[in-house]
C-alpha positions as CSV (number, residue, x, y, z in Angstrom):
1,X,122.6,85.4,103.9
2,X,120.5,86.0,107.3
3,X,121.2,90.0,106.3
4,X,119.5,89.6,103.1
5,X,116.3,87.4,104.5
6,X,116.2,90.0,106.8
7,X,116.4,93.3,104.5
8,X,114.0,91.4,102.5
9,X,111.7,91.0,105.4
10,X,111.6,94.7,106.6
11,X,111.0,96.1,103.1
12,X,108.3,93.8,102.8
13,X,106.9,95.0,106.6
14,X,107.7,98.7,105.4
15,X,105.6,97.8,102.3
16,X,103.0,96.5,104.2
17,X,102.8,99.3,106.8
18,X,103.0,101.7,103.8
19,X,99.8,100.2,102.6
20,X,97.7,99.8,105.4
21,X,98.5,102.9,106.2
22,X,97.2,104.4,103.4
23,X,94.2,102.2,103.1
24,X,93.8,103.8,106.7
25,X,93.9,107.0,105.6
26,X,91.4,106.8,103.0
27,X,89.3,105.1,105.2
28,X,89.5,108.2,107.9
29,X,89.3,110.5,104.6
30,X,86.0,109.0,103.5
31,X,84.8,108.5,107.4
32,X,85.9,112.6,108.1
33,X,83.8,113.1,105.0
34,X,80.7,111.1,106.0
35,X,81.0,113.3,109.3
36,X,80.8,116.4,107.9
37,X,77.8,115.9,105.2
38,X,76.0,114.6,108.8
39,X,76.9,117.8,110.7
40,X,76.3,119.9,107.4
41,X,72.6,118.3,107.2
42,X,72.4,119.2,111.0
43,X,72.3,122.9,110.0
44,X,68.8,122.9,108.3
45,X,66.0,124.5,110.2
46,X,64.5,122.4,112.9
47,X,66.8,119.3,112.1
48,X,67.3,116.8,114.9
49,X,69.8,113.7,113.6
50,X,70.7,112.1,110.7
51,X,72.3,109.0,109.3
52,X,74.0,107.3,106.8
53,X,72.4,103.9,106.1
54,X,73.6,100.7,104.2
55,X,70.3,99.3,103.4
56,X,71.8,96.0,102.6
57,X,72.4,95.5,106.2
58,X,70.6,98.2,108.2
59,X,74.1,99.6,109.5
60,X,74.7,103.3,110.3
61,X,77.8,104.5,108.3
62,X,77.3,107.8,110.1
63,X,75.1,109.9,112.3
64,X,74.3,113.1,114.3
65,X,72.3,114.6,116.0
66,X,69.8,112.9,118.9
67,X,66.2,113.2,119.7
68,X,65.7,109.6,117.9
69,X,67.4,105.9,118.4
70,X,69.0,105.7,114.8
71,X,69.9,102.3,115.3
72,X,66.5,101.2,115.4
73,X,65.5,103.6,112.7
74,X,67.9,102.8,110.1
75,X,66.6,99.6,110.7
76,X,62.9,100.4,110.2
77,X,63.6,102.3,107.5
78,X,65.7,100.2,105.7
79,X,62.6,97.9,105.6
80,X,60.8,100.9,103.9
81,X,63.1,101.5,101.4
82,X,63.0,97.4,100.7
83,X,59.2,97.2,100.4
84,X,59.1,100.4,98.2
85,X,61.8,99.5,95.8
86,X,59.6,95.6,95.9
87,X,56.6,97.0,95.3
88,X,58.2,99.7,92.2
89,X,59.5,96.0,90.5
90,X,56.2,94.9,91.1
91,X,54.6,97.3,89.3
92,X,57.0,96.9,86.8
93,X,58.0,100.5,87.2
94,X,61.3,101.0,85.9
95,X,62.6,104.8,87.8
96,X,64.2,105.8,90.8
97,X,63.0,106.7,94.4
98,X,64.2,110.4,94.4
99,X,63.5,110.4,98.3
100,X,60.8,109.1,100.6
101,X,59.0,111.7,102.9
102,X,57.0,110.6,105.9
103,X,55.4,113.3,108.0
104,X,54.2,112.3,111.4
105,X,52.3,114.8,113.9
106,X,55.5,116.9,115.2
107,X,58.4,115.7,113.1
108,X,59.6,114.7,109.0
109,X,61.4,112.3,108.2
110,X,62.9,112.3,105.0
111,X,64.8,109.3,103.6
112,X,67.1,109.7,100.2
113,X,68.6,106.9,98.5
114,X,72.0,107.4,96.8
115,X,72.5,108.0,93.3
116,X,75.7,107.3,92.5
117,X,76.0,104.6,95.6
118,X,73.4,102.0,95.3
119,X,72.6,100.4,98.2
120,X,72.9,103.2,100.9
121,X,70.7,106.2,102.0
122,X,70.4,109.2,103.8
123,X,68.1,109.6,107.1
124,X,67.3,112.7,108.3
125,X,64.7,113.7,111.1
126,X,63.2,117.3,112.0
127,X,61.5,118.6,113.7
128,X,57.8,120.1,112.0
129,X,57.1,123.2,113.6
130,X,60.7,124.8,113.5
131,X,61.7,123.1,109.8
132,X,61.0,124.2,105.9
133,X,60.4,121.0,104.4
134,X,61.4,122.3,100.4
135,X,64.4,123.7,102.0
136,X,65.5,120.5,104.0
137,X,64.6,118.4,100.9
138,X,66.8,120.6,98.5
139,X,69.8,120.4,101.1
140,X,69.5,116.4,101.7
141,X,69.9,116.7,97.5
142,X,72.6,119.0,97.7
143,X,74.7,116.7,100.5
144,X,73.5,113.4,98.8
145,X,75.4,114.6,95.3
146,X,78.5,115.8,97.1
147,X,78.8,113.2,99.4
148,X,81.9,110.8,98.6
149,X,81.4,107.2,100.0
């Protein structure tokens, strides 16, 4: 009888394992793809970092790059992407923020919600003087509808 408890116990572990193993796979599947739509936005002219931002919380998903503390921007900006979508409900504007663009002296910073994953939103910094800003824009579009999250 101990033999069966026991058979019955290590399937159940083996199922277990089985599943948090694949749940951990997923998870490194999703993460290895969060990493590469960063380093893939890191390839545009002039681009310094980026990030991956849950704007319910102001936690990076992912990020590359350097040249600005992301923590404290995703924060920041999560408080920009708050007020604006506030202020659209105000207004009793019923669209979508396609992306927000703020341009200071020697850098952009361009800031695109998700589509098809409300709630998160992509961060990406460059640098003015050695970036195309249509071109960057087009590319953030281009990683934010391929991106799987």
């Amino acid at each position: 009888m101990n033999s069966r408890r026991s058979c019955g116990k290590d399937a159940a572990a083996a199922a277990l394992l089985q599943t948090a193993s694949r749940q951990s796979m997923e998870e490194r599947i999703i993460m290895t793809t969060i990493n590469q739509a960063m380093q893939e936005l890191l390839t545009c002219d002039g681009a310094l970092c980026t990030a991956l931002v849950d704007s319910s919380s102001g936690m990076i998903l992912g990020q590359a790059g350097s040249g600005v503390d992301l923590e404290v921007a995703a924060a920041g900006n999560t408080e920009v992407v708050r007020s604006k979508m506030k202020t659209m409900r105000a207004l009793g504007l019923s669209d979508i923020i396609e992306d927000i663009l703020i341009t200071l002296g020697k850098q952009y910073h361009i800031i695109r919600p998700m589509a098809r994953k409300e709630g998160l939103f992509i961060y990406l910094v460059l640098d003015k003087s050695k970036s195309n800003l249509a071109l960057a824009r087009r590319k953030v579009q281009e990683v934010e509808r391929e991106l799987i999250v």
